[in-house]
C-alpha positions in Angstrom: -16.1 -21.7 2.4 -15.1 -21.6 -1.4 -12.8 -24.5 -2.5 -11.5 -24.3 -5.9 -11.5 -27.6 -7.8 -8.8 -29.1 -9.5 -8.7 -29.7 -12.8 -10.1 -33.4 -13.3 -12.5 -34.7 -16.0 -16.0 -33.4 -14.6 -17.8 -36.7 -16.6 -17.8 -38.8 -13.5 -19.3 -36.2 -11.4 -22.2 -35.0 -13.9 -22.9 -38.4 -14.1 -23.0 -39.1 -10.2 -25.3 -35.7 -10.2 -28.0 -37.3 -12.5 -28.2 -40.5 -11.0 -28.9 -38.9 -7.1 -31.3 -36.4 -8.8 -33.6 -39.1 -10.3 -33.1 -41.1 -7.6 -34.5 -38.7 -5.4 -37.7 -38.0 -7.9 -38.0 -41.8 -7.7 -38.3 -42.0 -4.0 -40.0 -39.0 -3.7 -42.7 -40.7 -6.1 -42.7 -37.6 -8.5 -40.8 -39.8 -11.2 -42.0 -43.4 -12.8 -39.3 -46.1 -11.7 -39.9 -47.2 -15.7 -39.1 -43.2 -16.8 -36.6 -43.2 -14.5 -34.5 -46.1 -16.6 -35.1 -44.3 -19.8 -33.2 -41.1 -18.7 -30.9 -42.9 -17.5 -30.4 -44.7 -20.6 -30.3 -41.6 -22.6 -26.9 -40.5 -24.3 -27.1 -36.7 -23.3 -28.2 -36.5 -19.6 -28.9 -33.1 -19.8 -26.7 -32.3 -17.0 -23.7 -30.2 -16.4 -20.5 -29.7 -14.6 -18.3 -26.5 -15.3 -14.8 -26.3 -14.3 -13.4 -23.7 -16.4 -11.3 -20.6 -15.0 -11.2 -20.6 -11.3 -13.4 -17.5 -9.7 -10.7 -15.8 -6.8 -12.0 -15.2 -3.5 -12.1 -11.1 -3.9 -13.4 -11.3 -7.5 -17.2 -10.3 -6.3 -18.4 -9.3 -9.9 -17.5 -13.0 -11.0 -19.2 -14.9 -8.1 -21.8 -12.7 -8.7 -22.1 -13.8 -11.9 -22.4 -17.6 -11.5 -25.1 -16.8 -8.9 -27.1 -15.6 -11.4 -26.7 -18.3 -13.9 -27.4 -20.8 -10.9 -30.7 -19.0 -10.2 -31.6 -18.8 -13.8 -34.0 -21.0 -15.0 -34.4 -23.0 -18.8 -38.4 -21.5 -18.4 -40.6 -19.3 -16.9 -41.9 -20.4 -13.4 -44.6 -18.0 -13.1 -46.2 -19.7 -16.5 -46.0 -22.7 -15.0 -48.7 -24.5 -12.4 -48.6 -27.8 -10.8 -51.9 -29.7 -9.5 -50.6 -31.8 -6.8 -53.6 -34.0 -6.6 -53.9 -35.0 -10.3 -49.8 -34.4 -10.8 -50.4 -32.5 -14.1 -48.5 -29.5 -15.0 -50.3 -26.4 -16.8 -48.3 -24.2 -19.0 -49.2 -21.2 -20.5 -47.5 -19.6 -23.3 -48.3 -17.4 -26.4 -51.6 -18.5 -28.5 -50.5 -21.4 -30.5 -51.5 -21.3 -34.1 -52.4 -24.8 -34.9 -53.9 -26.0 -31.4 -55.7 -22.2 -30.9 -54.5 -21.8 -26.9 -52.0 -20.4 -25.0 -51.9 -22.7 -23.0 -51.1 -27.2 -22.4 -51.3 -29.9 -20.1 -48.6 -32.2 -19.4 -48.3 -35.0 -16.7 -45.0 -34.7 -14.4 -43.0 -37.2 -16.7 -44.0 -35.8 -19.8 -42.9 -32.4 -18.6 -39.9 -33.2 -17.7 -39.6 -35.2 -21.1 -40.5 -32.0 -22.8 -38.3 -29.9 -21.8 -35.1 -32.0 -21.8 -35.3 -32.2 -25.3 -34.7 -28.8 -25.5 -31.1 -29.2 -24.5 -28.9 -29.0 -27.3 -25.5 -31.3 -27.7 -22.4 -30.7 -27.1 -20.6 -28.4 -29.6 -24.3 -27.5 -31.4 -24.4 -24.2 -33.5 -26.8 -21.7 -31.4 -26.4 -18.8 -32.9 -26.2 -18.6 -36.7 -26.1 -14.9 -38.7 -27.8 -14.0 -41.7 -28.1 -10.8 -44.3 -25.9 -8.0 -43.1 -24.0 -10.3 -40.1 -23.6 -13.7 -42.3 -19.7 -14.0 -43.2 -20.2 -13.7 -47.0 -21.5 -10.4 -46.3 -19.0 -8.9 -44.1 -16.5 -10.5 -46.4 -17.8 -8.7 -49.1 -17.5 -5.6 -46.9 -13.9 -5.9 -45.6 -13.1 -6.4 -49.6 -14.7 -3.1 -50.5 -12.8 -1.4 -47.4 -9.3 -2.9 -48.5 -10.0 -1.5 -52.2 -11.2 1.9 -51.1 -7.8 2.1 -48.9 -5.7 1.7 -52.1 -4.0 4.4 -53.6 -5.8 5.8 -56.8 -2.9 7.0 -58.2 -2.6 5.0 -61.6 1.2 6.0 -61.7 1.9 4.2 -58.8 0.5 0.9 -60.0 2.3 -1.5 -62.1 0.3 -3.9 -64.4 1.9 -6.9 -65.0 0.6 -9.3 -68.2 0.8 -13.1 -67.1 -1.3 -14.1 -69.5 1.6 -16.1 -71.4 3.2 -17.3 -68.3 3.3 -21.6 -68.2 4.3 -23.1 -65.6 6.9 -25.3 -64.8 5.6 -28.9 -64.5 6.4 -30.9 -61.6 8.1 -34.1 -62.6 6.2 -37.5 -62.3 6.4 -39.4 -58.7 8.1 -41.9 -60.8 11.7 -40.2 -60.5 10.8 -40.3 -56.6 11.1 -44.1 -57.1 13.9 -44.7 -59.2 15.7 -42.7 -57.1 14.6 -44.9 -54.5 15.5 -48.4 -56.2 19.1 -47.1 -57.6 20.4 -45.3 -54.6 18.2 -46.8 -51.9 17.8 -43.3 -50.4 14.3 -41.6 -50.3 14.8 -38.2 -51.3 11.8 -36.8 -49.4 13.1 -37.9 -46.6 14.1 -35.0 -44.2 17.5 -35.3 -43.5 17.3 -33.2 -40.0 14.0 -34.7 -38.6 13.1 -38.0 -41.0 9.5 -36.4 -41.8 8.3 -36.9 -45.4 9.4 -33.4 -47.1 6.8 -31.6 -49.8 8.3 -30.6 -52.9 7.5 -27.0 -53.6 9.4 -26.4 -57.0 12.4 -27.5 -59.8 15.1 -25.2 -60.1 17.4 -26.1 -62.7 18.9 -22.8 -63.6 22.5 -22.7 -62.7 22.7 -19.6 -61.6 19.4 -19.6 -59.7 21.0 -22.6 -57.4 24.3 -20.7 -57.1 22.7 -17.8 -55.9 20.5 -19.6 -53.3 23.6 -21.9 -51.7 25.5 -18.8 -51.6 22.6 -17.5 -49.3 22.6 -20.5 -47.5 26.5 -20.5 -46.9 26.6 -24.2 -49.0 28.0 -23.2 -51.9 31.7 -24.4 -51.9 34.3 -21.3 -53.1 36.2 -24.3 -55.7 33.4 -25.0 -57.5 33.6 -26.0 -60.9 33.0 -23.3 -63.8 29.2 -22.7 -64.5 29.0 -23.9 -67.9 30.5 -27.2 -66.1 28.2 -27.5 -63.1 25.8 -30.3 -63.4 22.3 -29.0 -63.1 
């Protein structure tokens, strides 16, 4: 039978899996009682619990799949021998450059120690791209496409001189205050939801903020005449 999990915090569980496992290395003698506390202690446990997307009963291309990552292994089995009667594990590998073997001997705990620090922490960068595949590169490539789709036509393309142009500046924070202490209202304050409000820009031109409460169906039909209107 297939049962589906809910969807509950797997923590408990991966750490009920680690302490049965090396419990059972420990009674089984294959594990040092003193090792034993050390994983035990450690922060990662190396273990791991998925409950992601739930696999459907028909869906025989995604069991499939999770039976091979079950019967995957972290390394090679066939490079690896164990001497029962001296507990040392052999593993053979490529020629090493500094040690001049392919080839080294471990006891069972340091083994296991070994390869555990191997596994990476959560959220840990595995993959990293470089030259062609880095993201300045294919930045630099999608800029190139996006100027080679431009029209070439120069009569189509308007050139606008902004070398002049000054900004308006923003008035001081101080004006935020005295508005504060004379009318003991907060003018930031958003008047629909109370959330602190950014101020984006000063209009001042009268018929700028005409134009815009018109838009906005605020601008009342007996105003006074323009040259009147406060600012």
């Amino acid at each position: 039978m297939f049962y589906v999990a809910p969807k509950v915090s797997t923590k408990p569980l991966e750490q009920m899996l680690r302490v049965r496992v090396i419990k059972m290395l420990v009674e089984e003698e294959l594990l040092a009682e003193e090792l034993a506390l050390k994983l035990l202690s450690w922060k990662h446990s190396g273990f791991s619990v998925y409950n992601g997307k739930p696999i459907k009963r028909n869906d025989t291309d995604g069991l499939k799949r999770v039976a091979q990552y079950i019967i995957r292994n972290p390394f090679s089995e066939q490079k690896m021998t164990y001497n029962e009667e001296n507990g040392t594990v052999i593993y053979r590998s490529r020629m090493h450059a500094k040690t001049k073997r392919n080839f080294e001997v471990f006891s069972a705990e340091d083994f296991i120690a070994a390869i555990t620090q191997h596994i990476p922490e959560k959220g840990f960068q595995m993959v990293r791209y470089y030259g062609w595949y880095s993201n300045r590169a294919r930045g630099e490539r999608a800029k190139k496409e996006a100027e080679a789709a431009e029209p070439e036509n120069p009569a189509s393309v308007q050139v606008i001189d902004v070398s002049d142009y000054q900004p308006r500046r923003l008035p001081s924070k101080k004006w935020r205050e005295l508005i504060k202490q004379v009318w003991e209202v907060d003018p930031f304050d958003c008047p629909r939801c109370g959330a602190e409000m950014k101020l984006i820009a000063l209009i001042d031109d009268n018929e700028v903020i005409e134009k815009i409460l018109r838009h906005l169906e605020l601008w009342p039909e007996n105003s006074l005449p323009a040259r009147a209107r406060p600012s």
